[in-house]
N, C-alpha and C positions, 0 to 999 in steps of 0.2 A: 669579551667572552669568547672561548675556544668553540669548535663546533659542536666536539661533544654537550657539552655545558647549553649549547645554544638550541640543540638537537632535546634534550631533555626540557629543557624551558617548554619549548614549543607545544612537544608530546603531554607535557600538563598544562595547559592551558585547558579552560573549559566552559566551553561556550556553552553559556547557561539560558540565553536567548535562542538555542538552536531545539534546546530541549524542550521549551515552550513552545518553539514550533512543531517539533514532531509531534508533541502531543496533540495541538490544533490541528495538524493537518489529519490524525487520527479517528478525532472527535466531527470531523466535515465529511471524512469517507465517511462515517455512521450515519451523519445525517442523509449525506447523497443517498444511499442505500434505502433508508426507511423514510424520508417525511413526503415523499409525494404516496404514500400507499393510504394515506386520509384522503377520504373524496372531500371534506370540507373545505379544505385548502386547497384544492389539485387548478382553479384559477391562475394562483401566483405561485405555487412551491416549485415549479418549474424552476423558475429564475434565482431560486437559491441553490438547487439540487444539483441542475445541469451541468455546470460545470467540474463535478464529482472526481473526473479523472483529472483534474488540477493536484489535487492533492495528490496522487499515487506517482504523478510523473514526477512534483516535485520532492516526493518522498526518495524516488530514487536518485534523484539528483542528490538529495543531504547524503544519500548514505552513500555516494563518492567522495564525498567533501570530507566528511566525517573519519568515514574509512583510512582516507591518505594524511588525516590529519595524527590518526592514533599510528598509522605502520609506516609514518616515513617523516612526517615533521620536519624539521628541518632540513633533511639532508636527503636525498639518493636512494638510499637502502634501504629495505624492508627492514625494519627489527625483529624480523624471524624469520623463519622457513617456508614456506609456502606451507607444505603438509600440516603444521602446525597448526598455521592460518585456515586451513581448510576443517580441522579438526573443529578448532573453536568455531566457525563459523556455522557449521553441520550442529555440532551440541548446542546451539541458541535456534537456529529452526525447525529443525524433524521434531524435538518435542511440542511444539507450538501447533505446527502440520499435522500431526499423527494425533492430539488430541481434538484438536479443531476438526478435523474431517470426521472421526469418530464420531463425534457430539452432533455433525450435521447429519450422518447416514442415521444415525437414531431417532434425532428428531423429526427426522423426514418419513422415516417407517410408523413413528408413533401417528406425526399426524397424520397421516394417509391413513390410520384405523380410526382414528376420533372423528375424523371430517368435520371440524366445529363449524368451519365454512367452505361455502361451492367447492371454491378454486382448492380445499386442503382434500376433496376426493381426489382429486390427480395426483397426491404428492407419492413421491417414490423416490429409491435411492437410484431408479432407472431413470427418472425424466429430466430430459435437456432440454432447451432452450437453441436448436442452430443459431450464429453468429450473422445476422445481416444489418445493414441498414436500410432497406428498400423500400420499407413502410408495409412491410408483407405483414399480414394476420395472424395472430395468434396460433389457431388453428395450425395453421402453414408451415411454422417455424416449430410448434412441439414435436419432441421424437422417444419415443420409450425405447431406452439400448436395448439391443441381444443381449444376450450370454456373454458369445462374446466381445462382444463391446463391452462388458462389465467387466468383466478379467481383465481386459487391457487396460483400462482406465485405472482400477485398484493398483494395477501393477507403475501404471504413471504417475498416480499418487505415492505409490508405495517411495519411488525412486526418487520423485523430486522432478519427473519429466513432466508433469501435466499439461505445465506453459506452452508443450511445444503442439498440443492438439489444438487445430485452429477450426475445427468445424461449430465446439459447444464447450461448456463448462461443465464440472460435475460435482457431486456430491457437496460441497461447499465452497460454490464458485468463485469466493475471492481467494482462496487461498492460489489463484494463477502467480498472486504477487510474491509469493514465498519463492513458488518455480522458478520466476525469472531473479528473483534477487540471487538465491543460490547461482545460477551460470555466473552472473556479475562476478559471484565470490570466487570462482573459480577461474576467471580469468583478470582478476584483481593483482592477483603478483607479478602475470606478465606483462598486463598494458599499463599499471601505475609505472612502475620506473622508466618505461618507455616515452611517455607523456609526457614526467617531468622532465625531461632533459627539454624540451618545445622551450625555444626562446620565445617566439612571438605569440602569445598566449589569447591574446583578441583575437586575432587571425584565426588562431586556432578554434576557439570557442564558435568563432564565425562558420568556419567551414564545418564543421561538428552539424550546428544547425541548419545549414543547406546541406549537408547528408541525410538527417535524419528526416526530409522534407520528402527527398526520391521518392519512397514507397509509396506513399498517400498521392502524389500525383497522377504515379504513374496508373494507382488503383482508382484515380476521378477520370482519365484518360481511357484507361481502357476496358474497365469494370462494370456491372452493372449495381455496386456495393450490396454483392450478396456474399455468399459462404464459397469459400474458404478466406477471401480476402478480409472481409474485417476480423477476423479471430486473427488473424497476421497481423493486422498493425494493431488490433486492440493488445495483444498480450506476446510475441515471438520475442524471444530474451534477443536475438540479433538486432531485429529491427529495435529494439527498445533500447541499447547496448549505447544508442549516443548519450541518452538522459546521463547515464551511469559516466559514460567519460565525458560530458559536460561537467558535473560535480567535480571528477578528478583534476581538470582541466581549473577548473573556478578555484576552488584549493589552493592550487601550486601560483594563480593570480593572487589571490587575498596574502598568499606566504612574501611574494614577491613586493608588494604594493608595502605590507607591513615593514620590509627593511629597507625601503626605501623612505618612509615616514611618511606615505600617502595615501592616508584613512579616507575615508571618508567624511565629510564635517554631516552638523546635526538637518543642516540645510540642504544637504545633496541627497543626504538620507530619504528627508522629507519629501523631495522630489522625485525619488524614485519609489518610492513607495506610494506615492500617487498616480506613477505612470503604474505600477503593478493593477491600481485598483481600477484606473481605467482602462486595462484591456482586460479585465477581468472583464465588468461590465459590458463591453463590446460584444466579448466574445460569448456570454449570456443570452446576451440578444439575439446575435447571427445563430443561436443554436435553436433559439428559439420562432426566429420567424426565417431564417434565410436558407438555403439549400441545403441536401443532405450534404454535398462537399465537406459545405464547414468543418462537418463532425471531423470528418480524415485529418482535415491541414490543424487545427485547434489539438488533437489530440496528440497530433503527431510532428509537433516543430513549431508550427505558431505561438503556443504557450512559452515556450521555454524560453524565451529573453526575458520575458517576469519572469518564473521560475528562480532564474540564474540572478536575477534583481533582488529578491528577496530574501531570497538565504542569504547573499553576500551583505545585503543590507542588514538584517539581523545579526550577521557573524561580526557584525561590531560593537554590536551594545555589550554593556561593561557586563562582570559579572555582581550580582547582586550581594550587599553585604550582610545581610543573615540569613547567618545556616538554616532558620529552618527553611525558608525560601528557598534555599540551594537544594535541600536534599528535595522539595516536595518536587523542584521545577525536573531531577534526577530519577523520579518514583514515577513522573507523570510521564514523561518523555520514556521512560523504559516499558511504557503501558500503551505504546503507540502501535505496535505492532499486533499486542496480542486484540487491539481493538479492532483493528486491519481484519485477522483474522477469524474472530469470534463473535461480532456481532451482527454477523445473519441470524445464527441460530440461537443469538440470546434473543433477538427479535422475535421469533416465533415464537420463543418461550414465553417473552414475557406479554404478547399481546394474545395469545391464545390465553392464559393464564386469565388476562384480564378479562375477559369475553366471560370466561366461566363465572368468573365471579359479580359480571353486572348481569347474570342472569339467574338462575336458582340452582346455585352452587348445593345448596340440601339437599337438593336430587341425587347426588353425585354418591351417597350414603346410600339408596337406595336402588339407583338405574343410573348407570354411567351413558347408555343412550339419550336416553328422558332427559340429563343433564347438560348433554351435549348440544341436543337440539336448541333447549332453553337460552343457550349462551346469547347474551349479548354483545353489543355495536361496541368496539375500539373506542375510547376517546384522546384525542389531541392534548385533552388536561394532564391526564397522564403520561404524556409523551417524555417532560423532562426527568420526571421519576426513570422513565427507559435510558435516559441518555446519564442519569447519575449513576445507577445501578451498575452501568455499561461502566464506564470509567472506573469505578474502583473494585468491582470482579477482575475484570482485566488488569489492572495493577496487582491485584493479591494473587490472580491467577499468575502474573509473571514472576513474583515473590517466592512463592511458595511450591509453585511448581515449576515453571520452567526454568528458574533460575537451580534449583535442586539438581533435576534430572539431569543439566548443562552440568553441573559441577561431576554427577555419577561419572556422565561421558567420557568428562575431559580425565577422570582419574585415570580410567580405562584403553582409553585413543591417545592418547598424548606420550606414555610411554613406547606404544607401540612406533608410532612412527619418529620417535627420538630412534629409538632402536636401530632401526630399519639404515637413518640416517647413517649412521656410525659406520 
């Protein structure tokens, strides 16, 4: 087979196991997010919760893997332009961004007037949360923005810069992960072909991860992990920028290993995938009974040899032989993100939602206060209802909408910078 030939093989392949994971790892940010907010469970939800940012690093790890799998495959060269590359990548998040923040600054202003509970009087599209891990108080760490601190922040939203304010989050604080994916995207065509040319690819991956370790050190060293340093290693697209060339790096490994015929058998699989689950476990532990440290090095380089285990371990299973399997594992994995995104503020929706209705929703006809107050206690019963709901909103939300408005975009942007090109 020529390279062309071998170059297209490549670019269609479709790793239908990677899709299942992005959707898992989707469906795990949700849970981290929401199941320790039951005091009924708050004993052990720790130990399933805590390790929350496993998913997001590893999320960015695929979408290097992924990325250099669809724009270079086989060979060398981007299969387009960069601007191109930047268009489409722009038309798949700003509308995802731009509805998702929306939907959080409204929900945030409604509940702040409902108050169904204590903590929903505080809520505002002004209140943050500073970044620390010191074990400071509540109290201590809330901050209601100026003016302008609000301008700025909208305008950091607006841009796609949020990621890089390291003090607090805002209006719908995971969207940080859109911020930094976007840099990734934008310095995607200069560092992939640079990478792949790296003969020794272990090495590389090695050194990758003692880079990505510096920071977190040097913040256990000389820090007292308060603010501004953990909003740094929690979310800065630089420091977070090895995950993304870990992936790319891993890629150009699984490409390399593949034409050499040296897959992985069902038994190494096996094995690493037990070494995943046991540092997963570890590292559950140490966050749970052992120093603030942990958190830095776990978060920030410790995980990511799983990480890099996992997906490569996954990026071998075959693909599956009925379509409808194929398309739902393509529906669910394309639902990964807007789950990323949108499930704070379905949370509030849907458990204030419930509150009203295990209390005297009839009220509601007559005194939307009288109603309010009435609301009842959350339950845990109905938690998987939230986590089904969640899942196929967000699939029909990325169907129907984000997939649309990406199409408006790219009609619009795509000739423009063909143009330009010329």
């Amino acid at each position: 087979m020529d390279d062309s030939r071998s170059s297209a093989a490549s670019r269609t392949q479709r790793f239908y196991g990677l899709e299942w994971l992005r959707f898992l790892l989707g469906l795990y940010i949700v849970i981290f997010h929401t199941l320790h907010t039951y005091p009924s469970i708050s004993d052990w939800s720790g130990y399933v919760t805590n390790v929350g940012f496993f998913s997001t690093s590893a999320f960015f790890v695929l979408s290097g893997f992924l990325l250099t799998h669809v724009y270079f495959g086989a060979t060398g060269a981007m299969r387009e332009p960069a601007r191109s590359f930047w268009v489409k990548r722009f038309s798949n998040l700003y509308p995802l961004h731009i509805g998702s923040v929306l939907l959080a600054m409204a929900i945030s202003s409604l509940v702040g007037y409902l108050a169904i509970t204590d903590q929903d009087a505080g809520a505002s599209i002004r209140f943050v949360l500073y970044d620390v891990n010191d074990g400071s108080s509540m109290a201590s760490i809330t901050h209601y923005m100026s003016n302008p601190e609000l301008v700025l922040n909208i305008l950091l939203n607006l841009t796609l810069l949020h990621a890089w304010n390291p003090f607090y989050l805002t209006f719908n604080p995971v969207t940080w992960s859109i911020s930094t994916l976007f840099f990734f995207y934008l310095v995607f065509p200069w560092i992939a072909p640079r990478l792949l040319k790296i003969a020794a690819l272990r090495r590389a991956l090695a050194i990758t991860n003692l880079v990505y370790l510096i920071p977190p050190l040097l913040v256990i060293a000389l820090t007292d992990f308060g603010a501004p340093e953990t909003g740094l290693l929690h979310r800065n697209p630089i420091i977070r920028l090895p995950e993304f060339v870990a992936g790319i790096l891993l890629y150009a490994l699984y490409r390399q290993r593949s034409r050499e015929g040296r897959l992985l058998s069902p038994g190494q699989q096996a094995l690493l995938l037990g070494g995943v689950a046991v540092a997963v476990v570890i590292g559950s532990w140490l966050l749970q009974h052992g120093a603030h440290a942990w958190y830095y090095l776990l978060h920030n380089g410790f995980f990511l040899p799983a990480q890099l285990a996992l997906i490569y371990v996954v990026a071998h299973w075959p693909s599956p032989e009925s379509h409808r399997v194929k398309r739902l594992a393509t529906r669910l994995g394309g639902a990964s993100l807007p789950m990323f995104a949108l499930h704070v503020p379905l949370f509030v929706i849907f458990t204030r939602a419930e509150r009203v209705l295990a209390g005297e929703p009839s009220l509601c006809l007559t005194s939307v206060s009288r109603c309010m107050d009435a609301a009842g206690p959350a339950s845990l019963w109905a938690y998987p209802v939230f986590l089904a709901v969640t899942v196929v909103f967000c699939m029909l939300f990325q169907e129907w909408v984000v997939v649309r408005i990406r199409h408006w975009l790219q009609r619009r942007l795509l000739p423009l910078v063909k143009a330009e090109s010329r």
